[in-house]
C-alpha positions in Angstrom: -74.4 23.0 28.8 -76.7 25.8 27.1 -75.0 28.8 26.4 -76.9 32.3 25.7 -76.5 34.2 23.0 -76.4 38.2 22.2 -78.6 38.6 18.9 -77.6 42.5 18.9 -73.7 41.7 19.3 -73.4 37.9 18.9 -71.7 37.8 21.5 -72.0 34.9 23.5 -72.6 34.1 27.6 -72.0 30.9 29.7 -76.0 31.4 31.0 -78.6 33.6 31.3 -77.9 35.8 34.2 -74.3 36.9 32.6 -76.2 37.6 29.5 -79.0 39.3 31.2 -76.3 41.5 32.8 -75.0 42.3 29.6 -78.0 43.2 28.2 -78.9 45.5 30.9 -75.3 47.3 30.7 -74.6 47.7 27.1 -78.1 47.2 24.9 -80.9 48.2 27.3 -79.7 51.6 28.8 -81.7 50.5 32.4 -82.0 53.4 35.3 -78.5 54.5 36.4 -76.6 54.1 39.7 -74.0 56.8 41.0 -71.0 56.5 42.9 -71.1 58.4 45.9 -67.5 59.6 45.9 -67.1 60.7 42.3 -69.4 61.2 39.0 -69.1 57.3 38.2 -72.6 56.4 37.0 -73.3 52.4 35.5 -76.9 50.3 35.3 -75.7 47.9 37.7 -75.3 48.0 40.9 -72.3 45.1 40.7 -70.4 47.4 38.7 -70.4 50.2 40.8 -69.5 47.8 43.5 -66.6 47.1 41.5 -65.9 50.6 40.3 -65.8 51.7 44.1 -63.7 48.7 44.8 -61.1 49.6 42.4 -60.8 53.5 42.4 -61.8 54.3 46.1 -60.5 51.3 47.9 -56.8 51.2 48.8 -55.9 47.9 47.7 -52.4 46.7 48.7 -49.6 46.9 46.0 -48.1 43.1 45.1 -44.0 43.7 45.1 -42.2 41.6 43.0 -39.7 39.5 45.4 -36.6 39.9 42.5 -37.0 43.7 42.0 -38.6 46.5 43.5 -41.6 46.4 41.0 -45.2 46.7 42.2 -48.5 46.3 41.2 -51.6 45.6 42.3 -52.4 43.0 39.9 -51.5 39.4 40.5 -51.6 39.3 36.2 -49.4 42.3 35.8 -46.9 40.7 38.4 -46.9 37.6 37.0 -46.1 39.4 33.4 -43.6 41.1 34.5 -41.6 38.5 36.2 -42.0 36.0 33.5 -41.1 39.2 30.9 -37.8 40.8 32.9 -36.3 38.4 35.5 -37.2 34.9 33.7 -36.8 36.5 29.8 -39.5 34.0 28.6 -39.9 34.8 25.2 -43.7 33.8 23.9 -43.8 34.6 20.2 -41.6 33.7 17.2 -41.3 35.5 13.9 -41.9 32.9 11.1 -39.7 35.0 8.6 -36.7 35.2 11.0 -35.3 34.5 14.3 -36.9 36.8 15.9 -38.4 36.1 19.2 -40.4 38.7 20.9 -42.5 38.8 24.6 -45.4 39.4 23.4 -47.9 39.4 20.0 -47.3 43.5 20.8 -43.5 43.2 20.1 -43.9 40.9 17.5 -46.2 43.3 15.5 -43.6 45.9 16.5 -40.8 44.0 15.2 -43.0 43.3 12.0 -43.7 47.4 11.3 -39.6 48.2 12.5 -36.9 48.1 10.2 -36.3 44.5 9.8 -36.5 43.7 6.0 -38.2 40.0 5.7 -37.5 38.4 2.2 -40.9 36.8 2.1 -43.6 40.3 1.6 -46.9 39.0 2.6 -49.2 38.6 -0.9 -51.6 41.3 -1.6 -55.0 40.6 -3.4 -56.1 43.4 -5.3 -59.5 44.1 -6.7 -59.6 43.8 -10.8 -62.5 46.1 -10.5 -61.8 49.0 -8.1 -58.2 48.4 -7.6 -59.4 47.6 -3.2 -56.1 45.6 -1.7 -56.0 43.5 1.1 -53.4 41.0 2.5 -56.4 38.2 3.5 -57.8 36.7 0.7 -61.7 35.9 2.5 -61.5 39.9 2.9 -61.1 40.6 -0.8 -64.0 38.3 -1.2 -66.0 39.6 1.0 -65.2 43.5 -0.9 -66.5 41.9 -4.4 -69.8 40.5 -2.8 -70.5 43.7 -0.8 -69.5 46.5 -2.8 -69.9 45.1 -6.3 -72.2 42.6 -6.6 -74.3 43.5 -3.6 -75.2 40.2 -2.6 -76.7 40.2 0.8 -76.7 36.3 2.8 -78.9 37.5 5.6 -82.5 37.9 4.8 -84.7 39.3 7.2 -88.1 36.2 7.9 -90.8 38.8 8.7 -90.1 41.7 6.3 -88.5 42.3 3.0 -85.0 43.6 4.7 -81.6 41.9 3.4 -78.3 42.7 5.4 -74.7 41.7 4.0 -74.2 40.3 8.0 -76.0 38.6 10.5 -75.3 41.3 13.0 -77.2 43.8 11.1 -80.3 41.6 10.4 -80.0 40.9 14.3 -80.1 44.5 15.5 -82.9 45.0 12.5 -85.0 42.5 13.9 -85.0 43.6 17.7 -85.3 46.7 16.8 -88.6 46.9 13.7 -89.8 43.8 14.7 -89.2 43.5 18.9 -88.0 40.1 17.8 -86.3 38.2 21.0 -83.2 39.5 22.0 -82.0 35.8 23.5 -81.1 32.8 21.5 -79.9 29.5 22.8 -77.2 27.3 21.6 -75.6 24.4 22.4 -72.1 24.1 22.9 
């Protein structure tokens, strides 16, 4: 199945209509529609369908059946039960026995006061003295700030960007270069 692409943001759409919507709602800026109840404006009118559904329609709150917890989100529910009455416990910590809820708690559990023996390495710069804990970001410091090497060279001009992003937004926006790519996935 061909999937569509987002030269501007890479970002990347099951078809063409999603990423036609996209377009229109973050990249193109089209003519505006307002919501009649409040100063809610979008470029769609599906999104102010589904503004209006979710602020100005009363939707009826989901109660959990173990508590007097309510919601009125089936996701949120479903969290919460699995999170309070059924203590499932999703992440581990690989320094300790820690188990947390969530990637939130574990990050919390990882800035606390818990003192892991293993400290995560640290590359450091030789030039600038730049530290990072991922090594690829280190790298990618040297060849950008240093050495200046840019990968991404632009085929119509003489324009060189250090990502693809940039030569993407460069080229829609000097050279009104197609703003949809297709790939297969």
């Amino acid at each position: 199945m061909d999937k569509a692409l987002c030269l501007l943001c890479e970002k990347t759409y099951k078809n063409q209509t999603q990423l036609n919507h996209h377009m229109k709602r973050i990249h193109l800026g089209g003519e505006k529609v307002s919501c009649d109840v409040c100063d809610f404006t979008t470029s769609t009118e599906c999104y102010l369908r589904e503004h209006t559904r979710r602020v100005h329609t009363k939707a009826s709150d989901i109660t959990c059946e173990l508590c007097d917890f309510s919601t009125k989100h089936k996701k949120t529910l479903k969290s919460h039960v699995e999170r309070v009455h059924l203590k499932v416990k999703n992440v581990k910590c690989s320094e300790c026995p820690y188990e947390g809820y969530s990637n939130r708690d574990l990050r919390e559990h990882l800035r606390g006061k818990t003192v892991h023996t293993v400290k995560p390495k640290e590359h450091k710069c030789d030039i600038c003295g730049f530290v990072t804990k991922a090594k690829h970001y280190l790298s990618d410091h040297i060849k950008r700030i240093h050495l200046k090497i840019k990968d991404f060279k632009c085929e119509f001009c003489s324009y060189e960007a250090f990502a693809k992003v940039e030569l993407n937004r460069h080229r829609a926006v000097k050279h009104n270069d197609t703003i949809y790519e297709y790939k297969d996935k």
